[in-house]
N, C-alpha and C positions, 0 to 999 in steps of 0.2 A: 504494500500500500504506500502509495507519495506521501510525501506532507509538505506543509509549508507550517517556519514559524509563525506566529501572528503576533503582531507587535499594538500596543496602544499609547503614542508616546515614546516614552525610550524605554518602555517595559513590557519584556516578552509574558502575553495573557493564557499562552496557547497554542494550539496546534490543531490547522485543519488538514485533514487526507481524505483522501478519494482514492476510489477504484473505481472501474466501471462508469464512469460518469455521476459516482454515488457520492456525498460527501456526510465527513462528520466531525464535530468541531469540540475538544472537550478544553475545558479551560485547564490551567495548569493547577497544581495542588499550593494554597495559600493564598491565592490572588484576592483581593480584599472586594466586597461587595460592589463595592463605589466603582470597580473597574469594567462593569458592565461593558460590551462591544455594544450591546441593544436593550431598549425596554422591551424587546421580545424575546431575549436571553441572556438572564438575569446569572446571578453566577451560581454554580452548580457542579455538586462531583460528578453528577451525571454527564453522559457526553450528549449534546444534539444531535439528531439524526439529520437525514438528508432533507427532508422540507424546512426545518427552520434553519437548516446552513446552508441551503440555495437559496433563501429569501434575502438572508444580510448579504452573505458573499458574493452571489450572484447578481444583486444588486448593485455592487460597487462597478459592473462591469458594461460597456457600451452594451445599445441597443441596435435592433433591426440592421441594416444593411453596414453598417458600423462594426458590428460585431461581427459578422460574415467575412469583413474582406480582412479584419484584425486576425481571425481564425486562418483565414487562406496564406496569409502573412508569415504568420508562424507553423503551419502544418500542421494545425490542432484539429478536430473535431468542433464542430461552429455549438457541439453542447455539452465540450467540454469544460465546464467553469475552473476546475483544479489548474488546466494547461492552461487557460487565459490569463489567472491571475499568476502565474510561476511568471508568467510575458512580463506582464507588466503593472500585478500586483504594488510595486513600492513604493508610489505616491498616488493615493484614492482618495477620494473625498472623503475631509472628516481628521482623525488623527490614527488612521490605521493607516498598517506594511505588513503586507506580506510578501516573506523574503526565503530564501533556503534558507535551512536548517544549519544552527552557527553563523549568522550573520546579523549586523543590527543595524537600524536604519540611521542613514546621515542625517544631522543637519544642516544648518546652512555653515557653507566655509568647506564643505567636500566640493564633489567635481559636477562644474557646469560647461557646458558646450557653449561657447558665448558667439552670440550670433550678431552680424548688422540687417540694415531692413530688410536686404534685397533675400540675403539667404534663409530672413523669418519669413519674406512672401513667397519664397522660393517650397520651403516646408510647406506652407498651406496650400497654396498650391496643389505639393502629394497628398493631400490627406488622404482625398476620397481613394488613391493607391494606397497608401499610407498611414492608418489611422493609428492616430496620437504619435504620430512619426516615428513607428517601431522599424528598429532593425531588429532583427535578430541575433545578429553577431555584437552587438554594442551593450550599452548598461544604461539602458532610456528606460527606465521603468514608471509609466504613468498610465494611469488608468480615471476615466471620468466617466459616468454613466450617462445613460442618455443616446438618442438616435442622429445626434447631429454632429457634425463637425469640427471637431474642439481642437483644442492643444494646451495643454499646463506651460505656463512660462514661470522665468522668474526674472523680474524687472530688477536691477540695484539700485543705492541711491544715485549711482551717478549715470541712469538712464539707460544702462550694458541691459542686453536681451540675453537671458540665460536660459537654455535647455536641460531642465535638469538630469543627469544621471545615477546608476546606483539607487533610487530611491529615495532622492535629494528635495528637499519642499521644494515647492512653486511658489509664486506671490498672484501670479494673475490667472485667465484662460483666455485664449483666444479664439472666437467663435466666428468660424468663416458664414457665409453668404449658402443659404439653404440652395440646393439645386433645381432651378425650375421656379422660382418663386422669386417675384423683384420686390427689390430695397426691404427685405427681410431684418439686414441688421438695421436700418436709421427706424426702420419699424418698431426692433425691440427695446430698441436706444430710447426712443420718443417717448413707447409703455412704461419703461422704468421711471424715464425722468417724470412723467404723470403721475406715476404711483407715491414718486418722494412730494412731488408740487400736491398734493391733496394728505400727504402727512403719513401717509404709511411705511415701513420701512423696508427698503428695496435696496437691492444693490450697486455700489457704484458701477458705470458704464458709459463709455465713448467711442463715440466711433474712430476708427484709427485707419488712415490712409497707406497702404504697404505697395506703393508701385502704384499700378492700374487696378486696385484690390482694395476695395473696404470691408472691411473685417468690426468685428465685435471686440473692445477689449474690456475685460469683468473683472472689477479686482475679489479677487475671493475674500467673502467673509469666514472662512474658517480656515484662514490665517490672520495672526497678527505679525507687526512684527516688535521686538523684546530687546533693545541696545541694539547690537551688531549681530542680533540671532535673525530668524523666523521661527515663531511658534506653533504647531498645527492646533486647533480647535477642533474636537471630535463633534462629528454629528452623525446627523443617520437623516434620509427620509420619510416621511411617514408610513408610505408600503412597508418600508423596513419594520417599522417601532411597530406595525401591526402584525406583523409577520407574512407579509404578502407577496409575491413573487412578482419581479418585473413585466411578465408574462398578464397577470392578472391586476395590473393597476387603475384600470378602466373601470368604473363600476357595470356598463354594461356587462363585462366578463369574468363578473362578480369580485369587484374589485372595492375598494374604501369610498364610501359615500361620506358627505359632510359632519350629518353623525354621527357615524366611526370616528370619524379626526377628531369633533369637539368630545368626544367620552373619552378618548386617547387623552387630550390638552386637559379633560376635566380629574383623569386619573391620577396623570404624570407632570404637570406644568409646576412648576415653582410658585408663578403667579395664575392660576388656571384663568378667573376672570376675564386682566389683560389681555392673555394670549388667546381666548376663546373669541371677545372682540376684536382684536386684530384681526383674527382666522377669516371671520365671520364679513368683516369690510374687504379683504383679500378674494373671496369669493365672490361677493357682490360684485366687486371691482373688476375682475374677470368679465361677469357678464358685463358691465359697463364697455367695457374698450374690446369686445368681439375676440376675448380667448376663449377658443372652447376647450381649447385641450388641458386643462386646468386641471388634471390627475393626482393621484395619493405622491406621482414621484414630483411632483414639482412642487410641495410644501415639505419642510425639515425641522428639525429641532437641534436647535443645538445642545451639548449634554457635558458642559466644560461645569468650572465653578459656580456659574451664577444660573444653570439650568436645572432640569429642561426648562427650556424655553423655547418658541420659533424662533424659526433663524429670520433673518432677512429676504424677502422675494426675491424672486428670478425665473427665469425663461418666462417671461411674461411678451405673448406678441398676440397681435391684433390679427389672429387667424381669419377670421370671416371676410377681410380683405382676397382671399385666393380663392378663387371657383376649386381649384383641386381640392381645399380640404373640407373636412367634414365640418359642418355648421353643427352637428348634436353638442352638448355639453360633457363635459368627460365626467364629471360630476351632476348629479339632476338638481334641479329648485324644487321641492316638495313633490317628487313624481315624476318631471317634468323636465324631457331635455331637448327641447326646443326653444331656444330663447325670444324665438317672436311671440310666443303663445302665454310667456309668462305672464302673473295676474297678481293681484292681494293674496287670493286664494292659495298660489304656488309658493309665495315668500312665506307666508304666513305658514302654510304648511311643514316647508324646514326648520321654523325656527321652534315649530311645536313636535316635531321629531327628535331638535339636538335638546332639549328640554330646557328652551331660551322663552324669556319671556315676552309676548307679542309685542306689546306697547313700547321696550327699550329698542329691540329689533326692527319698528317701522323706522322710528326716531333715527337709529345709526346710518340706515338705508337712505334716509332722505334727504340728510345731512351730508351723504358722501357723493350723493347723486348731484347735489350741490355745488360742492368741492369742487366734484370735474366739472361741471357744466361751466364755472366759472375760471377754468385754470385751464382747460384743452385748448383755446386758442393762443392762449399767451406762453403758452409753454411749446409749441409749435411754431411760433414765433419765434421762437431763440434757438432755430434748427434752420441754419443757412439755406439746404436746398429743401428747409421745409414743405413744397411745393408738391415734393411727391407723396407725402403726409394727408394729401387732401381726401383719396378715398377714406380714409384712415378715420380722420376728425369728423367726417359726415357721418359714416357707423356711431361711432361714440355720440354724436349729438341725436341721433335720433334714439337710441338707444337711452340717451336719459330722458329723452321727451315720454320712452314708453313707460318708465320706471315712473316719472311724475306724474 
């Protein structure tokens, strides 16, 4: 049977193996409670079997056609999770590495591939070759989840483009331009900066010019940085904390619904109230700006000192801008996941499923509907070729006119 260490921090937790495509994850003997990997696996002599270690583990790993050509890359099986992350296990999101057996993960001040623009636009560029710009013969160990196009960087203070190796933190990601879909990133760039200009918390983001290539750059919030260090911040996202597999994040395919999340935040949150308001304007706020894809993986917790707590939003884009994708909600409103058809009845309905009280729930709803209606234009304004923004802010304005 393989294994790989598993690290949290600079402290070995454990050790995952697999056979077969099978995995199971036991924690080491002494590791102290507080060092949970997940609020879905809590610490335990017992070891986890294969459903709850291909929820977490298999979760840190790219999605759909991402993870295919990552597989074809390395000559793995596209369902092998154990050989994905041996790839490229040592920088995930969150403050987990997994690494062979006898080694331990860097941080910052090991080895980075330092890049100028042309050979960072040169990397993005390969991705869709190339995903997370894996060799196989080198020590590039990054891993991000998700179906889209990324790259882990790490920026210094004196503006050097680092590629991390060995399993080296990152500081940013860099999220190319979706295939087949225009102005994708000033789209997610525009959603974020809307979500901060209305008070939510969101992550920072700009667009970044690489050659003939505008790209997404996202500084991660589960890094800090600590003197002359980088610190990882562990998180997980909510599929995770529920124990849900990548596979099934959608609640059509029986995946986490709003309730789930707010019982999850009502369980486990530090400050449950806060965070369950937040949750709750986050979702709204989806439907306000035309994301449907608004899934268990695109909400997280962070689970450092001052957690759980949500993290900060992200992958927030104004999908219903593109005929190719799907208009349903990835998440329902009370029943309900068509968002033309939404009513009192649908909102009303959610909020007496997550066991939220009507009257604070309209109140937050109308007040947020506000926000944007009076912040979407001026916040499009301070986006130079905001112009192609325009299908964008029509969505969004009619879209509060249905919610008022």
């Amino acid at each position: 049977m393989r294994r790989l260490a598993v690290w949290l921090h600079e402290e070995e937790v454990g050790v995952l193996a697999g056979e077969r495509g099978r995995l199971e994850f036991s924690y080491a003997a002494g590791v102290p409670t507080g060092r949970r990997l997940s609020l879905s696996m809590p610490v335990r002599a017992e070891p986890y079997g294969h459903e709850a270690s291909s929820a977490f583990f298999g979760g840190l790993l790219p999605e759909g056609q991402v993870r295919t050509q990552l597989a074809r890359s390395i000559g793995a099986s596209v369902d092998n999770d154990l050989s994905l992350l041996e790839a490229v296990g040592g920088e995930c999101a969150g403050a987990v590495s997994l690494l062979p057996p006898g080694r331990a993960p860097t941080t910052m001040g090991a080895d980075y591939e330092w890049l100028d623009e042309g050979q960072l636009g040169d990397l993005i560029a390969e991705l869709p070759q190339r995903p997370l710009s894996i060799d196989p013969h080198a020590e590039v160990r990054l891993s991000l989840a998700g179906a889209q196009d990324k790259l882990p960087i790490f920026i210094d203070e004196h503006g050097r483009y680092g590629l991390p190796r060995g399993g080296a933190p990152s500081s940013h990601i860099v999220k190319a331009p979706v295939s087949g879909l225009a102005h994708t990133v000033i789209n997610e760039c525009f959603c974020l900066a809307l979500a901060r200009e209305v008070g939510l918390p969101a992550v920072n983001a700009e667009v970044f010019v690489l050659g003939d290539r505008e790209v997404l750059l996202v500084e991660r919030y589960d890094r800090v940085h600590d003197g002359d260090q980088i610190r990882r911040l562990h998180q997980e996202d909510t599929a995770q904390a529920l124990g849900v597999g990548s596979q099934s994040k959608y609640e059509a395919e029986g995946g986490p619904g709003v309730a789930d999340i707010v019982q999850l935040l009502r369980d486990h949150a530090r400050v449950p109230a806060r965070d369950i308001g937040t949750f709750i304007d986050a979702v709204t706020f989806s439907v306000l700006i035309g994301n449907a894809d608004a899934h268990a993986k695109n909400y997280s917790l962070l689970l450092d000192e001052d957690g759980p707590r949500l993290a900060p939003l992200y992958d927030l884009l104004c999908t219903r801008d593109y005929s190719g994708l799907s208009r349903r909600l990835a998440m329902k409103i009370g029943g309900r996941d068509n968002p033309d058809y939404l009513d009192e009845r649908h909102w009303d309905g959610m909020a007496m499923e997550a066991g939220l009280g009507l009257a604070p729930a309209r109140r937050r709803r109308a007040e947020l509907a506000e926000r944007v209606a009076s912040t979407v234009m001026t916040t499009r304004d301070g986006f130079t070729d905001g112009e192609v923004l325009a299908g964008v802010t029509a969505l969004i304005e009619r879209a509060v006119h249905r919610m008022r």
